[in-house]
N, CA, C and O atoms as CSV, one atom per row, in Angstrom:
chain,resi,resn,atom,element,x,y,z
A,1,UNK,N,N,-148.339,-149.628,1.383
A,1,UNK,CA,C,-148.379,-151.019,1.747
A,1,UNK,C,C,-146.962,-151.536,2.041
A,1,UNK,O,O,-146.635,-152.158,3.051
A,2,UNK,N,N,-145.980,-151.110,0.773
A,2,UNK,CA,C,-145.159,-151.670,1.124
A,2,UNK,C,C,-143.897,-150.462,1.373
A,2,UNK,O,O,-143.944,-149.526,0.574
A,3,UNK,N,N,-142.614,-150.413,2.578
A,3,UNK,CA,C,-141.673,-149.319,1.895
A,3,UNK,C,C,-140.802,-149.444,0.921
A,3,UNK,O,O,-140.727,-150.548,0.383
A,4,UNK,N,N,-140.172,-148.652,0.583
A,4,UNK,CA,C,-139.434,-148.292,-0.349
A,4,UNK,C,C,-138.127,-149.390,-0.121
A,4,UNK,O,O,-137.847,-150.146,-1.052
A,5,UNK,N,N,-137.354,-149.442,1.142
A,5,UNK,CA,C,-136.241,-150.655,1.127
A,5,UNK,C,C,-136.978,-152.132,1.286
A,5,UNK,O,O,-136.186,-153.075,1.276
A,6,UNK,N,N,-138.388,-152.471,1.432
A,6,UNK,CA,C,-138.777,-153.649,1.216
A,6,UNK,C,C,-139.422,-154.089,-0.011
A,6,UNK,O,O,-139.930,-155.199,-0.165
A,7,UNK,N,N,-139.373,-153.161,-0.872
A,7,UNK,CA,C,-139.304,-153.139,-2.692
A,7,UNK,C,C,-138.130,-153.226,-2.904
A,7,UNK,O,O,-137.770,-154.244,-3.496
A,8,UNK,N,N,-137.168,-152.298,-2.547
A,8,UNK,CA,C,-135.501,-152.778,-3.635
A,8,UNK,C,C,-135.315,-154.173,-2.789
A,8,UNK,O,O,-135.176,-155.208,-3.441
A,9,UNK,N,N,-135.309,-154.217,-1.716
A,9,UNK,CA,C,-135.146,-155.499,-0.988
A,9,UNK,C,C,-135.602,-156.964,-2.324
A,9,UNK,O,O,-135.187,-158.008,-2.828
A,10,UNK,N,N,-136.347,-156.323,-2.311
A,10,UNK,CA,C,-137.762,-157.763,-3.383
A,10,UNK,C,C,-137.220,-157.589,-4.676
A,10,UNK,O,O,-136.762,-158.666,-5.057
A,11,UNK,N,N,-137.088,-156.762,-5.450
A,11,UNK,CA,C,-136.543,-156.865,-6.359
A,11,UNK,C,C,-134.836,-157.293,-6.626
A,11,UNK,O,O,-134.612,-157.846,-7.703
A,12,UNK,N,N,-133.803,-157.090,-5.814
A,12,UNK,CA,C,-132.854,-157.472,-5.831
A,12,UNK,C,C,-133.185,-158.931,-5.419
A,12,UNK,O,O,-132.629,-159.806,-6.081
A,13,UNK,N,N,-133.681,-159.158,-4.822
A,13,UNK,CA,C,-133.557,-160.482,-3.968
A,13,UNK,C,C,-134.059,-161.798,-5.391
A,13,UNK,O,O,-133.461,-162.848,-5.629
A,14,UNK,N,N,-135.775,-161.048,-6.380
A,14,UNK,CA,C,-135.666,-161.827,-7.230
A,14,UNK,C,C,-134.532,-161.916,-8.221
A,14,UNK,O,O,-134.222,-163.021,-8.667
A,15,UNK,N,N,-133.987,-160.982,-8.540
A,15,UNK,CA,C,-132.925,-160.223,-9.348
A,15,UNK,C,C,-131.715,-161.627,-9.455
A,15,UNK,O,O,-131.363,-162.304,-10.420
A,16,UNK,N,N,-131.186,-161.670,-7.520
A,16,UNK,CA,C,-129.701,-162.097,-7.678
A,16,UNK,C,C,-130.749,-164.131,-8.024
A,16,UNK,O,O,-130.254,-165.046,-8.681
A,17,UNK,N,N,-132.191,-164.171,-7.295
A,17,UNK,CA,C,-132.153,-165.472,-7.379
A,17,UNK,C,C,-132.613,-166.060,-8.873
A,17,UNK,O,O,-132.459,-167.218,-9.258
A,18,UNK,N,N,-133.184,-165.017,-9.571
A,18,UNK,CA,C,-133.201,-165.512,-10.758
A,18,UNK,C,C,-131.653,-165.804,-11.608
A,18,UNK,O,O,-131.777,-166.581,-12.555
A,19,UNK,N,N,-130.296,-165.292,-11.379
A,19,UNK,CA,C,-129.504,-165.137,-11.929
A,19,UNK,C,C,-128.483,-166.291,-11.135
A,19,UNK,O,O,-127.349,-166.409,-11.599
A,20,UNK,N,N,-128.854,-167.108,-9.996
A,20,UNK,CA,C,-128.224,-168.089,-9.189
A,20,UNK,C,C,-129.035,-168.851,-10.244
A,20,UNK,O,O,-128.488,-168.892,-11.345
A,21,UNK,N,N,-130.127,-169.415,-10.151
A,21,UNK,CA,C,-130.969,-170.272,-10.950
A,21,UNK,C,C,-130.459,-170.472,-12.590
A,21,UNK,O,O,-130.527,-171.521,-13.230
A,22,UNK,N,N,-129.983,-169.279,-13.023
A,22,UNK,CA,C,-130.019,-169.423,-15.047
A,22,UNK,C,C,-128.024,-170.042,-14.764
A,22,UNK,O,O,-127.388,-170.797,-15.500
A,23,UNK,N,N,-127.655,-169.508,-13.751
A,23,UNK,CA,C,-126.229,-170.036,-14.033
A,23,UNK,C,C,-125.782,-171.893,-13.336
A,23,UNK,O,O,-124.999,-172.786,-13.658
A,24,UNK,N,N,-126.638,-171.716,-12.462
A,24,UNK,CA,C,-126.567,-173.348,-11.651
A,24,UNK,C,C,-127.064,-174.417,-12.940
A,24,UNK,O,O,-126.451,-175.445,-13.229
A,25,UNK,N,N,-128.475,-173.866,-13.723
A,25,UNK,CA,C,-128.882,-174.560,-14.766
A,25,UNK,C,C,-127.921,-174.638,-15.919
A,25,UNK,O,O,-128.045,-175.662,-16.591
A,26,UNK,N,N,-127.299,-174.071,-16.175
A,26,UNK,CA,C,-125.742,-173.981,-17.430
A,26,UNK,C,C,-125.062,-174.741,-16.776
A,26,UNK,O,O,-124.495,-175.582,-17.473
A,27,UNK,N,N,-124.859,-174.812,-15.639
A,27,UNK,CA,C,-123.858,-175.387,-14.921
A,27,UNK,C,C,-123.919,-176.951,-15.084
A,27,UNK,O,O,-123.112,-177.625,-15.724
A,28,UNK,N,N,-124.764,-177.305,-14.552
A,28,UNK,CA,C,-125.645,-178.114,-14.653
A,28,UNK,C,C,-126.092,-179.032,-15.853
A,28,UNK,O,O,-126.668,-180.103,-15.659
A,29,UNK,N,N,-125.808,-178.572,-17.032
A,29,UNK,CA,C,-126.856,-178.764,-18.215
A,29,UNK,C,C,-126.159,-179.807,-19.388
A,29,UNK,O,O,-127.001,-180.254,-20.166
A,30,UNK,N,N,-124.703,-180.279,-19.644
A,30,UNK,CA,C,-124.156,-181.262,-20.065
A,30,UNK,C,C,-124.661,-182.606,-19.063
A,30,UNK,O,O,-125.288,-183.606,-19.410
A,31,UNK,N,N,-124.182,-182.258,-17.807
A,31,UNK,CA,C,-125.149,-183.812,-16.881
A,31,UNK,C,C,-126.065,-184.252,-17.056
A,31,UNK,O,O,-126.251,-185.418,-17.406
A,32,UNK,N,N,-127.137,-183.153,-16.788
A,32,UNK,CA,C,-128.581,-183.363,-17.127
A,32,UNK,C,C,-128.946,-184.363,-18.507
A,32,UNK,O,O,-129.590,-185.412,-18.533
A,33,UNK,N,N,-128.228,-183.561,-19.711
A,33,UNK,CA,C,-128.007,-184.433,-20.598
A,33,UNK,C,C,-127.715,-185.675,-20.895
A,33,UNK,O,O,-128.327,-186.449,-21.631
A,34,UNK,N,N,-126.678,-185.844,-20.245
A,34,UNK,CA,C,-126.377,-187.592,-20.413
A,34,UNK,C,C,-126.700,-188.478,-18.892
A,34,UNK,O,O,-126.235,-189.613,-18.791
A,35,UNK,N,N,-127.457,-187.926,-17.827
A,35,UNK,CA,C,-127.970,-188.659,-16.686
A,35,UNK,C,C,-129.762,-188.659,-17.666
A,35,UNK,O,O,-130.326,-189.738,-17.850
A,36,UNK,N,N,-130.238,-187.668,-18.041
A,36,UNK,CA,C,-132.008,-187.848,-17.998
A,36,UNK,C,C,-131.545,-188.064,-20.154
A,36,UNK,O,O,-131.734,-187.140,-20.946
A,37,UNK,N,N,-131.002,-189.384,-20.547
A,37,UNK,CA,C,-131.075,-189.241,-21.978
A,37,UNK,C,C,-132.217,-190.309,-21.797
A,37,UNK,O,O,-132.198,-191.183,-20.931
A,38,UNK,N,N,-133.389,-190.093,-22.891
A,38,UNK,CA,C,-134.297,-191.036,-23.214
A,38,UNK,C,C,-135.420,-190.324,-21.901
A,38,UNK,O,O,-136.402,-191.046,-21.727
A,39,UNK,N,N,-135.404,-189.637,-21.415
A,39,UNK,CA,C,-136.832,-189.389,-20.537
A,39,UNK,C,C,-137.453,-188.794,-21.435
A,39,UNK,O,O,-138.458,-188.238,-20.992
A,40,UNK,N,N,-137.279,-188.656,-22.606
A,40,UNK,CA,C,-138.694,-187.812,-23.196
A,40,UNK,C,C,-139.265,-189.024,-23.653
A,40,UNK,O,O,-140.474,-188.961,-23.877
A,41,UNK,N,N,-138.543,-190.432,-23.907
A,41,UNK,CA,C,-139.678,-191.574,-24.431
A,41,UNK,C,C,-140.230,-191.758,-23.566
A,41,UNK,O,O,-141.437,-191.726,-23.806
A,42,UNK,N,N,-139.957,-191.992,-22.393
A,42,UNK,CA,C,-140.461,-192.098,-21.522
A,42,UNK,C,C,-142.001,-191.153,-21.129
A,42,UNK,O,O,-143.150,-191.578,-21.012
A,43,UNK,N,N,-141.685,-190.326,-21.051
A,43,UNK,CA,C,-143.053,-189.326,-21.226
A,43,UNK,C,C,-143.956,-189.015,-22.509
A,43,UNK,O,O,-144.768,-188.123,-22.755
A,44,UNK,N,N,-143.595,-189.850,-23.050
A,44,UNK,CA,C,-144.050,-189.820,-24.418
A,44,UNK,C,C,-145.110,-191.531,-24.599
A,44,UNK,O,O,-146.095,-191.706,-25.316
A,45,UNK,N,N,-144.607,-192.274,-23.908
A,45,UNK,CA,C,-145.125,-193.374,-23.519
A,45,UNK,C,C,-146.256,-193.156,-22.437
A,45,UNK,O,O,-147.411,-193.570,-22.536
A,46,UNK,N,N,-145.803,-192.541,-21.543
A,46,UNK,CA,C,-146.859,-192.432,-20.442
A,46,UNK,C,C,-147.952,-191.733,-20.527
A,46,UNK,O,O,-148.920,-191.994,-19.813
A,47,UNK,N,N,-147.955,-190.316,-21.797
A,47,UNK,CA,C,-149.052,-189.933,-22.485
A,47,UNK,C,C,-149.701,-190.303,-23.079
A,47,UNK,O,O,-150.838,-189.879,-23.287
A,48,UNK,N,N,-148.993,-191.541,-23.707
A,48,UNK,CA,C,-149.506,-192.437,-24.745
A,48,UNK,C,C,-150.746,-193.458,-24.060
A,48,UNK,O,O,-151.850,-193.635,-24.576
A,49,UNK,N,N,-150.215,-194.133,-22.647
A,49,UNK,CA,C,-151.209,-194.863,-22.090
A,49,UNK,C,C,-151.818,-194.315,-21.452
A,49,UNK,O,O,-152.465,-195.111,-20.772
A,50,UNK,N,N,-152.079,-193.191,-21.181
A,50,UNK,CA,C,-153.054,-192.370,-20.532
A,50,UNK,C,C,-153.987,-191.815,-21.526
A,50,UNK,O,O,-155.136,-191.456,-21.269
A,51,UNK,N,N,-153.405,-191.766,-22.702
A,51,UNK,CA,C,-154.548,-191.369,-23.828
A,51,UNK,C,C,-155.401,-193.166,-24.178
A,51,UNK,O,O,-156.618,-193.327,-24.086
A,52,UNK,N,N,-154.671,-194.001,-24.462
A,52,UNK,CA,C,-155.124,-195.243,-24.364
A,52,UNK,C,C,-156.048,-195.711,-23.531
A,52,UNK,O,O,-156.957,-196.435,-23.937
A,53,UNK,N,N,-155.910,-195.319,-22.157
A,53,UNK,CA,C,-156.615,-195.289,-20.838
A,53,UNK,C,C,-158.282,-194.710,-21.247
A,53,UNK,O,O,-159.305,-195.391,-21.306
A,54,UNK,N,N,-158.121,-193.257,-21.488
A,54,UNK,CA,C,-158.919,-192.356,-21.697
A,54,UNK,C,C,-160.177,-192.891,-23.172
A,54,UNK,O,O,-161.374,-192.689,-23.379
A,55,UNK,N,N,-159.264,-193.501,-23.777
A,55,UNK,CA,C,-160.293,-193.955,-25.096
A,55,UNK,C,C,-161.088,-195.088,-24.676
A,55,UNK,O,O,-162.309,-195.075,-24.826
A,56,UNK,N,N,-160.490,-196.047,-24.171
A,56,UNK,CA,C,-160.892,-198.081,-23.666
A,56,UNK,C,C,-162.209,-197.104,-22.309
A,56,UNK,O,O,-163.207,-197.641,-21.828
A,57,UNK,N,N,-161.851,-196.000,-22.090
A,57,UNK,CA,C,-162.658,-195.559,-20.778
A,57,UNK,C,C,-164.255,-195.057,-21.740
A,57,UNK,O,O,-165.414,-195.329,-21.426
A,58,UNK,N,N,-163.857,-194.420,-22.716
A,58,UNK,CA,C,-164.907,-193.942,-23.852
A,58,UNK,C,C,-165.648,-194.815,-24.531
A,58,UNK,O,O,-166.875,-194.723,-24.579
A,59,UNK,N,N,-165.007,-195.693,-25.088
A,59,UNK,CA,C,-165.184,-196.793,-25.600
A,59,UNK,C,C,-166.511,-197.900,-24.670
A,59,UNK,O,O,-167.722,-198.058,-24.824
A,60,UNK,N,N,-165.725,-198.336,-23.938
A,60,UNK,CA,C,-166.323,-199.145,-22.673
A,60,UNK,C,C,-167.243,-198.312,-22.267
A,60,UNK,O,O,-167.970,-199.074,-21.630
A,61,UNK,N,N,-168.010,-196.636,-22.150
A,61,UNK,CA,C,-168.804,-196.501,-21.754
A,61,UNK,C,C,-170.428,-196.506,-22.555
A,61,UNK,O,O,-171.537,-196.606,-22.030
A,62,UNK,N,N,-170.095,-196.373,-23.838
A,62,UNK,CA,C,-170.969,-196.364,-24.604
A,62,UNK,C,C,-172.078,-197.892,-24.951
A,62,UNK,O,O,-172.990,-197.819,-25.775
C-alpha cells in the first residue's frame, strides 16, 4: 500500500512535528499563564449553567 520512503517520510514528518509542537508549547507556557489566568472559572461557570439549564429542562418537564 504504502513504500518504504513514504513510511520513513510519515514517521519523521510526525516525529519532527510532534517535537515543533512540545517545544513551541514550553515556549509558550509562562504567557499562556498570565494572558488565560481565571479561564478555568470561567469554564467552570459555564458547566455550571448548562447543568442548571439541563435540570429547570427536567424539572419543567415533568
Amino acid at each position: 500500500m504504502f513504500s518504504t520512503g513514504q513510511i520513513i517520510f510519515a514517521v519523521l514528518f510526525i516525529l519532527v512535528f510532534v517535537l515543533v509542537i512540545v517545544r513551541m508549547y514550553r515556549k509558550d507556557r509562562e504567557w499562556h499563564r498570565k494572558q488565560y489566568r481565571g479561564a478555568g472559572w470561567v469554564l467552570l461557570f459555564f458547566i455550571g449553567f448548562m447543568a442548571l439549564l439541563l435540570f429547570l429542562k427536567y424539572i419543567l418537564r415533568q
